[in-house]
N, C-alpha and C positions, 0 to 999 in steps of 0.2 A: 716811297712812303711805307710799304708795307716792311721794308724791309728793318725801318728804324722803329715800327710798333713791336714788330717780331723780338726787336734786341729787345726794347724795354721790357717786352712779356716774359723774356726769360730771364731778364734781372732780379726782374719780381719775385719770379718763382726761386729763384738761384736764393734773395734776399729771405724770402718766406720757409726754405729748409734749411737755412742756418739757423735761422729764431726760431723753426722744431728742435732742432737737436739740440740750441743752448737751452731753451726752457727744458726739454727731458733730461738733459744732465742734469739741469739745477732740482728739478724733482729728487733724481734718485740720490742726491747728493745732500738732501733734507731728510728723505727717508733713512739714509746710512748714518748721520746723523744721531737722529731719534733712535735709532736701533741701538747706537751704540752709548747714548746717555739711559736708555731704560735698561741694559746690561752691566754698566755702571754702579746701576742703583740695585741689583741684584745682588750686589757682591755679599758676599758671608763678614761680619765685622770680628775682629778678634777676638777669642775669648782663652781669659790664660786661668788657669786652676793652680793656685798656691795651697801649697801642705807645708806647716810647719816640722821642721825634722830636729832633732839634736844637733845638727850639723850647719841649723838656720833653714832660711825659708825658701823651696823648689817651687820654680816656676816652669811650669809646663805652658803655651801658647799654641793654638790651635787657630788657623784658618776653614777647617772643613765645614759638611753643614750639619755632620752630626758624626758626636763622640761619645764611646760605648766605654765606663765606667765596670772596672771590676777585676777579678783575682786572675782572670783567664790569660794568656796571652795574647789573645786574638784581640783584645779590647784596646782601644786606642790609649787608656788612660790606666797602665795596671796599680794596682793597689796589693801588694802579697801583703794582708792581714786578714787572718779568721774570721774578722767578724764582718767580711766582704763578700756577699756571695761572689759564685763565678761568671757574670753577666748584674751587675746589681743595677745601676740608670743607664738612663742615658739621657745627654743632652744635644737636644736637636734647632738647629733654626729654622723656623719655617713663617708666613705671615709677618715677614720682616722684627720678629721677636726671637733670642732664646729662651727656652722650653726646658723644664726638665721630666723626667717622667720615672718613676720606680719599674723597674724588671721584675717584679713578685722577688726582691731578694728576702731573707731569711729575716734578717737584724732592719731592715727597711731604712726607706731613705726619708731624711730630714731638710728642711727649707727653712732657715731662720727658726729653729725649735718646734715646728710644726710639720709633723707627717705629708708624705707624698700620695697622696690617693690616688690622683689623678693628675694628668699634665698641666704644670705648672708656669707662668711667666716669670724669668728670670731678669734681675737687674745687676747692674755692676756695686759690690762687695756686699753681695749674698752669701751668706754662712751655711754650705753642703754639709750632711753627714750625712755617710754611707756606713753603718755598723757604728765603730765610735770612732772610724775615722775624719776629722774636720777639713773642709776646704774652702778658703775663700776663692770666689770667683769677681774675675775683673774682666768687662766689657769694653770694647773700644781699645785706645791706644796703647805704646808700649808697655809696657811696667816694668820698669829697673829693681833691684833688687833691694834697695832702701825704700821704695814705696809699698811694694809686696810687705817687709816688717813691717812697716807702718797699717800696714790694712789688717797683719796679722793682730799687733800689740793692741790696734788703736792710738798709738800714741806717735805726736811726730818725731821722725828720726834728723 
């Protein structure tokens, strides 16, 4: 008799750290999870900086979380025009927003016809001036090169 308590007691227990280890896998297996949909939601969304040229409209596309505007080479975004300082914005995402902010440039920086004082909320086909160069910015997906004219003209293509 003791000998068939004795199996069933180690059945149990046999039974009892299986159903430990599957419930902690299923734990960390929720936690990995959640870690990796709140990483998700971190991502930097695209943002592309159009300048119209004589040649038509440059599309620059940026996934970082921030891009340094200006004459320098070091700057993510160069501009060789005079009226650029060498360091002029920059634009940052932070607070699931992009931001722009003025560098103290020379000619200063413009936000839809309004001076940059202070860091700014950025929306998609925002009108940038840095000196008297114009940029529109576009947020989120691709943009092809007949939607860039179109953002630049206004008008559809």
């Amino acid at each position: 008799m003791t000998g068939s308590v004795l199996l069933v007691f180690r059945l149990l227990l046999a039974l009892a750290l299986y159903a430990f280890l599957v419930w902690a896998l299923l734990v960390v297996w929720r936690e990995l999870k959640l870690q990796g949909e709140l990483a998700a939601s971190r991502r930097v969304p695209r943002l592309a900086i159009i300048r119209e040229t004589l040649e038509g409209p440059e599309t620059y596309q940026f996934t970082i979380p921030e891009i340094r505007i200006g004459r320098d080479p070091v700057c993510d975004y160069q501009i060789d025009e005079k009226t650029v300082s060498a360091e002029h914005a920059r634009l940052s995402f932070h607070h699931a927003q992009w931001w722009v902010e003025d560098l103290h440039s020379t000619n200063g920086t413009f936000l839809n016809q309004e001076m940059v004082l202070h860091p700014v909320v950025l929306a998609s086909g925002d009108e940038l001036r840095c000196g008297q160069v114009v940029l529109i910015l576009e947020i989120g997906s691709q943009t092809t090169e007949s939607q860039a004219e179109q953002l630049i003209t206004g008008k559809p293509v």
